[in-house]
PyMOL Python script that loads the backbone (N, CA, C, O; Angstrom):
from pymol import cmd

cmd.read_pdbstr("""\
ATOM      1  N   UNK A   1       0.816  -1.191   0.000  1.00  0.00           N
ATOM      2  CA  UNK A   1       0.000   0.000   0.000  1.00  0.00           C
ATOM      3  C   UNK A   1       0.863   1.259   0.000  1.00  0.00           C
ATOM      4  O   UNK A   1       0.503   2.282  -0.582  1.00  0.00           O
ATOM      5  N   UNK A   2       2.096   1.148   0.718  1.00  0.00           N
ATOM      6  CA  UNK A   2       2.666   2.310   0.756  1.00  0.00           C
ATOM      7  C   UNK A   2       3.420   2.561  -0.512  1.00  0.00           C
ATOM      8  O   UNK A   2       3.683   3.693  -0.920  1.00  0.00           O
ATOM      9  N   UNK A   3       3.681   1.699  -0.980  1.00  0.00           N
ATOM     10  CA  UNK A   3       4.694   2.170  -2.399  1.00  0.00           C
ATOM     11  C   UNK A   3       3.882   2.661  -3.403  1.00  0.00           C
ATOM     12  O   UNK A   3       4.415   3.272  -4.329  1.00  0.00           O
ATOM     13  N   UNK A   4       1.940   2.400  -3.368  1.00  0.00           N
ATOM     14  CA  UNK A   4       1.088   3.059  -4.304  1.00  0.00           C
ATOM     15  C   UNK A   4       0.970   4.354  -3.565  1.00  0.00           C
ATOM     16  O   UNK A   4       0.575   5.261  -4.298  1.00  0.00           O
ATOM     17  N   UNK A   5       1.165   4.654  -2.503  1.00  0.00           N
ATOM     18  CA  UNK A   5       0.737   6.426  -2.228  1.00  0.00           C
ATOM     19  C   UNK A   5       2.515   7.055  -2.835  1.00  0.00           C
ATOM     20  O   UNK A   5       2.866   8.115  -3.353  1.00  0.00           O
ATOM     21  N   UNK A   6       3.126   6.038  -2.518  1.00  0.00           N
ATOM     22  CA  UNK A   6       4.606   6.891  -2.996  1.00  0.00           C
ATOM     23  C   UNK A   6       4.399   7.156  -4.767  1.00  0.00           C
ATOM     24  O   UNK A   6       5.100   7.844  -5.509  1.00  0.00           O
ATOM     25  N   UNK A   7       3.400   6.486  -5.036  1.00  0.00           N
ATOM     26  CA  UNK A   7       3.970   6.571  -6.853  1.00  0.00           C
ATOM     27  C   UNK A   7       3.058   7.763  -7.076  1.00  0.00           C
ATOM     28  O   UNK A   7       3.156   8.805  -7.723  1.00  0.00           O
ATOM     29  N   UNK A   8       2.112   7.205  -6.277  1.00  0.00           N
ATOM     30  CA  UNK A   8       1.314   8.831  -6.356  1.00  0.00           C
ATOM     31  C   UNK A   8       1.618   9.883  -6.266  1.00  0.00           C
ATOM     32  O   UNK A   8       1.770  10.301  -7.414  1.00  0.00           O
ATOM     33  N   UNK A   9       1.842  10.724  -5.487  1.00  0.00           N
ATOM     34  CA  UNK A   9       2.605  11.349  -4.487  1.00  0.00           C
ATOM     35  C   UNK A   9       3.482  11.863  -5.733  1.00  0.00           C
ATOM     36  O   UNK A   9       3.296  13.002  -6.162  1.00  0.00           O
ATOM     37  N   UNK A  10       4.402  11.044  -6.286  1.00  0.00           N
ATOM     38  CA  UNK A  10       5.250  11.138  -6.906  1.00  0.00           C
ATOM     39  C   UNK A  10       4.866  11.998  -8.768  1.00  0.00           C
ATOM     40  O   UNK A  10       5.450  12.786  -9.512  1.00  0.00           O
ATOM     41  N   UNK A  11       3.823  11.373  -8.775  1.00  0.00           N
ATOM     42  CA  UNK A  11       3.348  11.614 -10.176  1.00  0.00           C
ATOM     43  C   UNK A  11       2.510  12.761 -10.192  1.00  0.00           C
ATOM     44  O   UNK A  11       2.268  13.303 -11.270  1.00  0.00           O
ATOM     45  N   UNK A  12       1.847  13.373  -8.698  1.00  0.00           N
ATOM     46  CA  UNK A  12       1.018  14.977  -8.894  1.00  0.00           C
ATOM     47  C   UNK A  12       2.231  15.504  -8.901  1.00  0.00           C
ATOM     48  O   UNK A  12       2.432  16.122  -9.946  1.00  0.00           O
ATOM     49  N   UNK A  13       3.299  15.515  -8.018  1.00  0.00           N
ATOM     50  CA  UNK A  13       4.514  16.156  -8.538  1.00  0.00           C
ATOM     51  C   UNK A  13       5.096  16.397  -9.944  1.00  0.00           C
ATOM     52  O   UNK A  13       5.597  17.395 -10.461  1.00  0.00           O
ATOM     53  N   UNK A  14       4.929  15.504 -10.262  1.00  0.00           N
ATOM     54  CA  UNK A  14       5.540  15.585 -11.546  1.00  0.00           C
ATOM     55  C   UNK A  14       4.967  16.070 -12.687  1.00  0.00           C
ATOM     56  O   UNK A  14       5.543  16.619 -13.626  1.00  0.00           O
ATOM     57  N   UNK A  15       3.211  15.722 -12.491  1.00  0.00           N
ATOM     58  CA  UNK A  15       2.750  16.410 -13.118  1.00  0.00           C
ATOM     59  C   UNK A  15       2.679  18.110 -13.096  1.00  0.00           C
ATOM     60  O   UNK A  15       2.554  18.846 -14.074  1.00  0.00           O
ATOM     61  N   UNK A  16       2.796  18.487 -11.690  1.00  0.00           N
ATOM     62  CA  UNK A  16       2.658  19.726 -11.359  1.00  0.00           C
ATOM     63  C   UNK A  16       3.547  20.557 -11.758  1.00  0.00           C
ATOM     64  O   UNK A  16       3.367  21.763 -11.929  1.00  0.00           O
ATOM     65  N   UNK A  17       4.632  19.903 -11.938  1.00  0.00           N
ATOM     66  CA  UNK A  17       6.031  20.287 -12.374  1.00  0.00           C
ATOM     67  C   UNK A  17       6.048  20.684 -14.026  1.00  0.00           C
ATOM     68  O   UNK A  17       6.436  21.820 -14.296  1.00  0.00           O
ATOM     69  N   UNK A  18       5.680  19.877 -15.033  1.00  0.00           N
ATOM     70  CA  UNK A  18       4.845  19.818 -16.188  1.00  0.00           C
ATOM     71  C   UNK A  18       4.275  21.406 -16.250  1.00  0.00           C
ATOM     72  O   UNK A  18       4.673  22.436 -16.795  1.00  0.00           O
ATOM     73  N   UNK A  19       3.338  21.113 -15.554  1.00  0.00           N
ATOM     74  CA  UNK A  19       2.585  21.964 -16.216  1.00  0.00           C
ATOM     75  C   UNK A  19       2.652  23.169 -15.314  1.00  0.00           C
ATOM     76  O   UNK A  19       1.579  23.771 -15.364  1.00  0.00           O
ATOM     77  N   UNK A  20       3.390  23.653 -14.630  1.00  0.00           N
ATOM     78  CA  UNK A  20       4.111  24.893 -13.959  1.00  0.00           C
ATOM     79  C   UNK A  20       5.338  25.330 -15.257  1.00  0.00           C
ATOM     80  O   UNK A  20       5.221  26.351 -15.934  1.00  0.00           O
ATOM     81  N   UNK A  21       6.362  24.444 -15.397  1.00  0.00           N
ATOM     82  CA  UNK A  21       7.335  24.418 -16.380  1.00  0.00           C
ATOM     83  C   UNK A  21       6.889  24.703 -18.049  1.00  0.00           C
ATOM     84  O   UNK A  21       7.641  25.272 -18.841  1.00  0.00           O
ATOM     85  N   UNK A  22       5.385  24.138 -18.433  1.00  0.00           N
ATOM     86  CA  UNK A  22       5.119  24.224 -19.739  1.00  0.00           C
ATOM     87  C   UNK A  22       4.881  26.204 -19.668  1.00  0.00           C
ATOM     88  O   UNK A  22       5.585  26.962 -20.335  1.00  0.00           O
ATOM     89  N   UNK A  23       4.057  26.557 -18.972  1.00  0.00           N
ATOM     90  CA  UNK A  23       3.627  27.824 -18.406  1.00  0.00           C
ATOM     91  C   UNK A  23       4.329  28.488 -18.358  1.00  0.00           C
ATOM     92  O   UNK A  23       3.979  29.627 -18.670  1.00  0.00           O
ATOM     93  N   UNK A  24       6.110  28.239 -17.860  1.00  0.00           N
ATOM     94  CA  UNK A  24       6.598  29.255 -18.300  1.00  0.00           C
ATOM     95  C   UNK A  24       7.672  29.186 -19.299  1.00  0.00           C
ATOM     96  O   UNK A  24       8.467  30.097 -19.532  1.00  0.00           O
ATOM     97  N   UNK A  25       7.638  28.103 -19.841  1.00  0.00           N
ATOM     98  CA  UNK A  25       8.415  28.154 -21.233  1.00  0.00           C
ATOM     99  C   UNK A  25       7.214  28.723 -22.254  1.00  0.00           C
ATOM    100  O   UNK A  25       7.820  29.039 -23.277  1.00  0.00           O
ATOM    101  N   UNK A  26       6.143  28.930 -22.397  1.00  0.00           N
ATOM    102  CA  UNK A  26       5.286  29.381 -23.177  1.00  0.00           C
ATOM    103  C   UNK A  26       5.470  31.016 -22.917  1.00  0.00           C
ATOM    104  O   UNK A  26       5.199  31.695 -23.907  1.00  0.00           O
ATOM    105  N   UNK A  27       5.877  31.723 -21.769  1.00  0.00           N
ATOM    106  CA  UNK A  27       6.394  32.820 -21.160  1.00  0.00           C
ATOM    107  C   UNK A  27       7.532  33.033 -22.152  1.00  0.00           C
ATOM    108  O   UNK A  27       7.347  33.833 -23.069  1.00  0.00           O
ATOM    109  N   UNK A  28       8.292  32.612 -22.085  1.00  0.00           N
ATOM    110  CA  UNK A  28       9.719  32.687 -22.196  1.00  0.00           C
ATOM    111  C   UNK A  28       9.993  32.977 -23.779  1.00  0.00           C
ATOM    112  O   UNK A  28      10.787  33.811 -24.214  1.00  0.00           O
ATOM    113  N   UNK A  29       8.981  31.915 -24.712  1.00  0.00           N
ATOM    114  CA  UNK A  29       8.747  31.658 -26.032  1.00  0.00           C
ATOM    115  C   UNK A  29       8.420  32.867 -26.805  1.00  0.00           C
ATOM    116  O   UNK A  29       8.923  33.185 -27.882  1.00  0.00           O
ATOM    117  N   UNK A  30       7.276  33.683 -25.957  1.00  0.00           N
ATOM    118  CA  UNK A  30       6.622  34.975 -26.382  1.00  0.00           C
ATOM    119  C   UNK A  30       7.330  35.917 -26.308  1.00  0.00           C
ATOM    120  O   UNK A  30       7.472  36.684 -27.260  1.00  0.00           O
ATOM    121  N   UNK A  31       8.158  36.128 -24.740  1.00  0.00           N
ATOM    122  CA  UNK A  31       8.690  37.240 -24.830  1.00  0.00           C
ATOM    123  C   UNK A  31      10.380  37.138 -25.799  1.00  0.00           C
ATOM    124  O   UNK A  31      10.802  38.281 -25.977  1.00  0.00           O
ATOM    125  N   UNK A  32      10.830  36.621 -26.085  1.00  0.00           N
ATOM    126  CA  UNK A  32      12.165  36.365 -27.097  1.00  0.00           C
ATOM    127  C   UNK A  32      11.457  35.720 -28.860  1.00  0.00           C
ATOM    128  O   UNK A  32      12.174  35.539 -29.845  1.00  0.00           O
ATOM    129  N   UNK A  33       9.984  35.494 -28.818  1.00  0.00           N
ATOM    130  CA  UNK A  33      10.048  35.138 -30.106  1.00  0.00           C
ATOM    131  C   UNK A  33       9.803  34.048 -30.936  1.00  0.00           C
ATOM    132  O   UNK A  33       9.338  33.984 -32.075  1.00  0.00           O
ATOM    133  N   UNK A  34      10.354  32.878 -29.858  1.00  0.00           N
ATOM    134  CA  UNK A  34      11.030  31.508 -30.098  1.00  0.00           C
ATOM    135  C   UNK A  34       9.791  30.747 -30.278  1.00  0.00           C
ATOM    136  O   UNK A  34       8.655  30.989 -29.869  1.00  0.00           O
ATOM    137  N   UNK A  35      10.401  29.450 -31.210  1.00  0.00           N
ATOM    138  CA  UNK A  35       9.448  28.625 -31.318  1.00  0.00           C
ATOM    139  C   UNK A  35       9.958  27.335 -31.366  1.00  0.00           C
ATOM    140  O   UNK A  35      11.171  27.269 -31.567  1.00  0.00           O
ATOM    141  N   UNK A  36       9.258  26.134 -31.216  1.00  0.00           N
ATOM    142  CA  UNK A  36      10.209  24.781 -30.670  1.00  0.00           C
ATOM    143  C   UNK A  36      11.345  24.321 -31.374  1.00  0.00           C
ATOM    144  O   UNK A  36      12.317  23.705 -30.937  1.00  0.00           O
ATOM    145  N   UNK A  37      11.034  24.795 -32.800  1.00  0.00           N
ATOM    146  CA  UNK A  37      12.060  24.454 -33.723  1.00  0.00           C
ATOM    147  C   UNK A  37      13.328  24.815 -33.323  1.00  0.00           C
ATOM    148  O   UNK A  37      14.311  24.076 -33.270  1.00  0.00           O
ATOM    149  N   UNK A  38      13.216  26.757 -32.860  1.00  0.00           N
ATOM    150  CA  UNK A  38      14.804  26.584 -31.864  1.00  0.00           C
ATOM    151  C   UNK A  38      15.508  26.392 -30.942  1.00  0.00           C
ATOM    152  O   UNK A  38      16.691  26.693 -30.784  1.00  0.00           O
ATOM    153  N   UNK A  39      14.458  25.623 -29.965  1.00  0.00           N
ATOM    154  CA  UNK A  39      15.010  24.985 -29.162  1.00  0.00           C
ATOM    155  C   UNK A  39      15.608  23.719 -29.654  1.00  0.00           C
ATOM    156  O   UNK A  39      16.620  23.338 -29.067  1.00  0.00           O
ATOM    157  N   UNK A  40      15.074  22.884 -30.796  1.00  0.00           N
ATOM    158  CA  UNK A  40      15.921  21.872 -31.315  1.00  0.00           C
ATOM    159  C   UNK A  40      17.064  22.351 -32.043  1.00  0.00           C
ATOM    160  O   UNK A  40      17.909  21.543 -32.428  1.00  0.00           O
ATOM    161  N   UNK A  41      17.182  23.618 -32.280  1.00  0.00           N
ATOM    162  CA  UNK A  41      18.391  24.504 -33.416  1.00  0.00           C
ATOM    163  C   UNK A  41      19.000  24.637 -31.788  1.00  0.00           C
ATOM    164  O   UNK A  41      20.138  24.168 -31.812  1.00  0.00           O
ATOM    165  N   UNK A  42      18.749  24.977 -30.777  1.00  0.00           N
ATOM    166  CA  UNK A  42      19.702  25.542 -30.170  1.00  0.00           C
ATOM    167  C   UNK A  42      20.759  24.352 -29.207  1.00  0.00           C
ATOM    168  O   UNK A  42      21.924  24.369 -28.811  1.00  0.00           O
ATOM    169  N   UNK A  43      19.492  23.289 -29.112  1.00  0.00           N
ATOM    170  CA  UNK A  43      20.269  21.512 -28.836  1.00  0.00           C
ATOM    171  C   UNK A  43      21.266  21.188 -29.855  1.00  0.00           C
ATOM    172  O   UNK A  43      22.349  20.748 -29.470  1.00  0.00           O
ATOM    173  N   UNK A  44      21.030  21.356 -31.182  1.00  0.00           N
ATOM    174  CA  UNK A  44      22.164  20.525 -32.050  1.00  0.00           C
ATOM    175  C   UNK A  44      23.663  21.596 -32.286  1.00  0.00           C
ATOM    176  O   UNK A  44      24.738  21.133 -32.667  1.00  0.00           O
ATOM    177  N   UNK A  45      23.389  23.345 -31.908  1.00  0.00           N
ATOM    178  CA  UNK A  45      24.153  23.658 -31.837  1.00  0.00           C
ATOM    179  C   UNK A  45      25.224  23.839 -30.467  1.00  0.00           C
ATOM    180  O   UNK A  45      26.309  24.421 -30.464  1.00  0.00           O
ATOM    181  N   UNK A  46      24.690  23.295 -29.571  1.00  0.00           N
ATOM    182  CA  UNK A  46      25.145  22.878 -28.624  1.00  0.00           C
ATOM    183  C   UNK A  46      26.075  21.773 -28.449  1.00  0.00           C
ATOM    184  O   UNK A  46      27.194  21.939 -27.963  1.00  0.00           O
ATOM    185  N   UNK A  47      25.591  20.550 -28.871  1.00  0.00           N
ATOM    186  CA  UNK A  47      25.884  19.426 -29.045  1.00  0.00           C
ATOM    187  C   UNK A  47      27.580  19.631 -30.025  1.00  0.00           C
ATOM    188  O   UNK A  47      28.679  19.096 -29.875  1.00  0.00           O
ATOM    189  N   UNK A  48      27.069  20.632 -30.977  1.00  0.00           N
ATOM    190  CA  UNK A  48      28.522  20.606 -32.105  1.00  0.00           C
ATOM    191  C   UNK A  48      29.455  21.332 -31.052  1.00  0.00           C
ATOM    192  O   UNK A  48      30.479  20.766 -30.673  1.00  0.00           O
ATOM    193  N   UNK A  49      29.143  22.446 -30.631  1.00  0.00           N
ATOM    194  CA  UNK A  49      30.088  22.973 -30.003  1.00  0.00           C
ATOM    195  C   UNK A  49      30.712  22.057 -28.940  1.00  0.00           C
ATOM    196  O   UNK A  49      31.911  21.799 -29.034  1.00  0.00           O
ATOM    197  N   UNK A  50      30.198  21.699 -28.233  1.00  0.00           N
ATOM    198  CA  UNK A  50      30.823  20.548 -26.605  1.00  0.00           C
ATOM    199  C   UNK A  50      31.631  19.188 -27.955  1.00  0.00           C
ATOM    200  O   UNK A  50      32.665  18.570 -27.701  1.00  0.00           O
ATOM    201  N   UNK A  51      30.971  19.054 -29.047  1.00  0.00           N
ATOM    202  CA  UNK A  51      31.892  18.071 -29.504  1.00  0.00           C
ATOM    203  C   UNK A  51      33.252  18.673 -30.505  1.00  0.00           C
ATOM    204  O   UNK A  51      34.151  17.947 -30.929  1.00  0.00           O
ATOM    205  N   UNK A  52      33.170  19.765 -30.684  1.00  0.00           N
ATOM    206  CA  UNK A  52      34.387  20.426 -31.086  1.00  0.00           C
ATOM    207  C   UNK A  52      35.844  21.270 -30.117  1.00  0.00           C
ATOM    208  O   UNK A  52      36.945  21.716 -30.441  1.00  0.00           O
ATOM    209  N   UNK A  53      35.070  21.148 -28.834  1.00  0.00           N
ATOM    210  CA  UNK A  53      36.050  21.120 -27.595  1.00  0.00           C
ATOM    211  C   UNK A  53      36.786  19.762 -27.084  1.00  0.00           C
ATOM    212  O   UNK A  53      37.673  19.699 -26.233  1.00  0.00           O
ATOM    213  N   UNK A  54      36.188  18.670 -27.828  1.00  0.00           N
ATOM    214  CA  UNK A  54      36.968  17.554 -27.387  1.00  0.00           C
ATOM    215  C   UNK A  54      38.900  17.436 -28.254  1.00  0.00           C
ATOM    216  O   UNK A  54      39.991  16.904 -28.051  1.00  0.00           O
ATOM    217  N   UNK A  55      38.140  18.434 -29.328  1.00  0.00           N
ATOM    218  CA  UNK A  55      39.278  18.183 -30.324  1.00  0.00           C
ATOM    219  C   UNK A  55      39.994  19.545 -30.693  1.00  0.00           C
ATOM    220  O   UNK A  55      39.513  20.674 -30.789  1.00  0.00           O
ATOM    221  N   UNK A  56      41.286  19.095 -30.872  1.00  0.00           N
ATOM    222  CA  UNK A  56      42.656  19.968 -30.821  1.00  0.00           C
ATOM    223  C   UNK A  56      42.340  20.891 -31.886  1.00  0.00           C
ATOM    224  O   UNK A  56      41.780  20.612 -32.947  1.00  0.00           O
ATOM    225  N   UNK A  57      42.926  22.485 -31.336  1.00  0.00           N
ATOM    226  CA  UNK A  57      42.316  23.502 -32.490  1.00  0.00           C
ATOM    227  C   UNK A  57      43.503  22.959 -33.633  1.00  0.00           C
ATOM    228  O   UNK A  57      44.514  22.260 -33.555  1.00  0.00           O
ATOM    229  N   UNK A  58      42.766  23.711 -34.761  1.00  0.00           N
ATOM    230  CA  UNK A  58      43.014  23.469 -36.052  1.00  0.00           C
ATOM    231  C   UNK A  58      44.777  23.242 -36.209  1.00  0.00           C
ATOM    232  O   UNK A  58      45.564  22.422 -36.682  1.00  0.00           O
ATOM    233  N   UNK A  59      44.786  24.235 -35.651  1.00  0.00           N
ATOM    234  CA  UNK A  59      46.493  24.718 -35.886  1.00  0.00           C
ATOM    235  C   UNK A  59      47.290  23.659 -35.053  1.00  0.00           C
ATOM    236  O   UNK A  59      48.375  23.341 -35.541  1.00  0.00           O
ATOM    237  N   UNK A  60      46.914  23.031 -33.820  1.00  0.00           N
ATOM    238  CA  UNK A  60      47.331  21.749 -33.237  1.00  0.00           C
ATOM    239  C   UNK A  60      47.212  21.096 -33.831  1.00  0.00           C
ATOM    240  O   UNK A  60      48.367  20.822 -34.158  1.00  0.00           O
ATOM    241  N   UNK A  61      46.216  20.120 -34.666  1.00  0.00           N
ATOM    242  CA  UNK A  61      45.844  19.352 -35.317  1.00  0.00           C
ATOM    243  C   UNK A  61      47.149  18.977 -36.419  1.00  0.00           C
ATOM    244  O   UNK A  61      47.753  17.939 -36.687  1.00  0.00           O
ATOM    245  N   UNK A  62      47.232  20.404 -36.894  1.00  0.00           N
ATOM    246  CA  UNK A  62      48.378  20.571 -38.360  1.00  0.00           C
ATOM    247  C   UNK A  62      49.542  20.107 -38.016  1.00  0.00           C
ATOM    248  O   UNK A  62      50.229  19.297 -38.639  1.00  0.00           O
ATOM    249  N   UNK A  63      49.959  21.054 -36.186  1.00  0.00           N
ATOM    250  CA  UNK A  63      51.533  20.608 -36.073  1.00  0.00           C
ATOM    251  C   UNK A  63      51.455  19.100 -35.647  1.00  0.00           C
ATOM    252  O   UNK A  63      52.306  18.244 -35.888  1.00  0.00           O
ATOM    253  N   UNK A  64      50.396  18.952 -35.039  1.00  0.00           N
ATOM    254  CA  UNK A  64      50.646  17.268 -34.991  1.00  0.00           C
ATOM    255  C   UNK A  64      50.766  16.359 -35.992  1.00  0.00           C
ATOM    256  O   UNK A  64      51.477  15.355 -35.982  1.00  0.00           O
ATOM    257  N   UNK A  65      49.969  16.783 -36.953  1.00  0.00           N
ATOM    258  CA  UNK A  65      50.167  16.039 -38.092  1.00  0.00           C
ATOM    259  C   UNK A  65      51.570  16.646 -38.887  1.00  0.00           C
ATOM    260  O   UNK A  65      51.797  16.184 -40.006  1.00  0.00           O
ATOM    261  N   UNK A  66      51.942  17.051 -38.666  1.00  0.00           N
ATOM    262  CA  UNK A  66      53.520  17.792 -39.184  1.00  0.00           C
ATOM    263  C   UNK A  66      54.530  16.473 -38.195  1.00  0.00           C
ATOM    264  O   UNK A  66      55.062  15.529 -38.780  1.00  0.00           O
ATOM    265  N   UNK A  67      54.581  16.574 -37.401  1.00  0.00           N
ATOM    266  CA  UNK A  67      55.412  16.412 -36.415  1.00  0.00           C
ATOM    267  C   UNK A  67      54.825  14.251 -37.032  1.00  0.00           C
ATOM    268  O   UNK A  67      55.659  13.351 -37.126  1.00  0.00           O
ATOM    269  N   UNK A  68      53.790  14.125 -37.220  1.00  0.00           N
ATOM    270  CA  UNK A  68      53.961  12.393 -37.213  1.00  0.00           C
ATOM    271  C   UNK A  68      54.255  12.112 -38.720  1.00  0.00           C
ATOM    272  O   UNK A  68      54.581  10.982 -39.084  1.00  0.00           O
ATOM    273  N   UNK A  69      54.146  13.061 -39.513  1.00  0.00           N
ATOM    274  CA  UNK A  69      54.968  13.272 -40.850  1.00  0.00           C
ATOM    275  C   UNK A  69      56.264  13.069 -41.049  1.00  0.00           C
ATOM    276  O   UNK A  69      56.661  12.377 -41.987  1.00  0.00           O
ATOM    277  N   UNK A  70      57.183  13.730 -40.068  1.00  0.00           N
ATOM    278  CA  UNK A  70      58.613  14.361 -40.228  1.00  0.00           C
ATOM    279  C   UNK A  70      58.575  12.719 -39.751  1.00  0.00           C
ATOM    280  O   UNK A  70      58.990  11.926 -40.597  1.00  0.00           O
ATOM    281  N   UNK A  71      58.076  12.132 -38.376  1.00  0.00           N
ATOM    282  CA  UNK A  71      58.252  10.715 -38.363  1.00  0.00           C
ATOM    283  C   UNK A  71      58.276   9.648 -39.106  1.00  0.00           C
ATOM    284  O   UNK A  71      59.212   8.852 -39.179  1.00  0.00           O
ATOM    285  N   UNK A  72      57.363   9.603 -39.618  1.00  0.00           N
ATOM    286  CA  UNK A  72      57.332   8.744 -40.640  1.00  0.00           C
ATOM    287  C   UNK A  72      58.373   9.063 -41.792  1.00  0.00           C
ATOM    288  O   UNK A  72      58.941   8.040 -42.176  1.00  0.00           O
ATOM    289  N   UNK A  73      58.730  10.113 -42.381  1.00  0.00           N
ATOM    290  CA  UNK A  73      59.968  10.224 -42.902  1.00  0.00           C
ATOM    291  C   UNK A  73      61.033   9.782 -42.983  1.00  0.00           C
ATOM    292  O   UNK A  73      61.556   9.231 -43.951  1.00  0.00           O
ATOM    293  N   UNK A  74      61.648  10.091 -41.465  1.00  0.00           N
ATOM    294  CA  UNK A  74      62.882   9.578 -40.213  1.00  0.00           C
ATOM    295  C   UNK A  74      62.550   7.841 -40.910  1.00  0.00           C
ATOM    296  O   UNK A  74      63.109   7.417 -41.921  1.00  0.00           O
ATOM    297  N   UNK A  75      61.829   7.284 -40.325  1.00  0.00           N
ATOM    298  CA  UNK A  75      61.272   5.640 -40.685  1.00  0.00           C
ATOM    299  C   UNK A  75      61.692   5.271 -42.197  1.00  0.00           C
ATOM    300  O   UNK A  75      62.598   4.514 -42.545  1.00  0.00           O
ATOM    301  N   UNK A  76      61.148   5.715 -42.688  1.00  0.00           N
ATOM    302  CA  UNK A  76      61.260   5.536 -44.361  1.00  0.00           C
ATOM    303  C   UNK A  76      62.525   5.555 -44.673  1.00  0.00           C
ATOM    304  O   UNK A  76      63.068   4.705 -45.378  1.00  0.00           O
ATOM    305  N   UNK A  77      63.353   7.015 -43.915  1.00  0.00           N
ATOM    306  CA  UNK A  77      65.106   6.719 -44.824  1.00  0.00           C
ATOM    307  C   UNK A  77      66.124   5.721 -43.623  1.00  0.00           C
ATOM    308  O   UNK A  77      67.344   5.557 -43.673  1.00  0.00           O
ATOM    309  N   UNK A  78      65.282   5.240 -42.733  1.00  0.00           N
ATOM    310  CA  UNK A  78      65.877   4.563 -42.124  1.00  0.00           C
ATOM    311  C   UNK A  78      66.225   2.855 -42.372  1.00  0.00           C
ATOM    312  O   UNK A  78      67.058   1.993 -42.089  1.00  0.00           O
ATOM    313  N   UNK A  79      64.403   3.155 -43.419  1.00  0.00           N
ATOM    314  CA  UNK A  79      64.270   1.437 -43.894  1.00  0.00           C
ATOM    315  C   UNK A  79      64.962   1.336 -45.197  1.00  0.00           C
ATOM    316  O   UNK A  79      64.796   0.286 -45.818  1.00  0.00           O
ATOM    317  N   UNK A  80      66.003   2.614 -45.917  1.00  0.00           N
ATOM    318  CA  UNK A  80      66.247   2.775 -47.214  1.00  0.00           C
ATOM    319  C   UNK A  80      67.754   2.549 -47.282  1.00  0.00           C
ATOM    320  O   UNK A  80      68.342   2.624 -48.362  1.00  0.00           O
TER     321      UNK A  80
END
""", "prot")
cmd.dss("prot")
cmd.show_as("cartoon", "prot")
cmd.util.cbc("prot")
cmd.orient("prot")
């Protein structure tokens, strides 16, 4: 019995939460403009950015690839 008042309990919350939260993203929407589409534009540009911080700026990228170049070089007149 008690774990059905807990789910309860649990779910006016959540609903309440819902629909307090829908209320004021519908706020939020009006006064800036927005419409759901950019909130999915503003998720995928998110997403690119946090996945373009994983990786070395451009100019790192180059000298690294410079630097396993000149290696492989070294290798080559070594096997010659």
């Amino acid at each position: 019995m008690y774990s059905g008042k807990y789910l309860q309990t649990h779910f006016d919350e959540a609903t309440r939460a819902i629909y307090t939260l829908t209320l004021e993203l519908d706020i939020i929407k009006k006064q800036y403009n927005l419409t759901d589409d950019d909130f999915v534009r503003f998720h995928v540009d998110e997403r690119n950015y946090l996945a373009s911080l994983k990786q070395p700026a451009i100019r790192d990228q180059l000298l690294i690839r410079y630097v396993q170049i000149l290696d492989d070089l070294e290798a080559y007149r070594y096997a010659f």
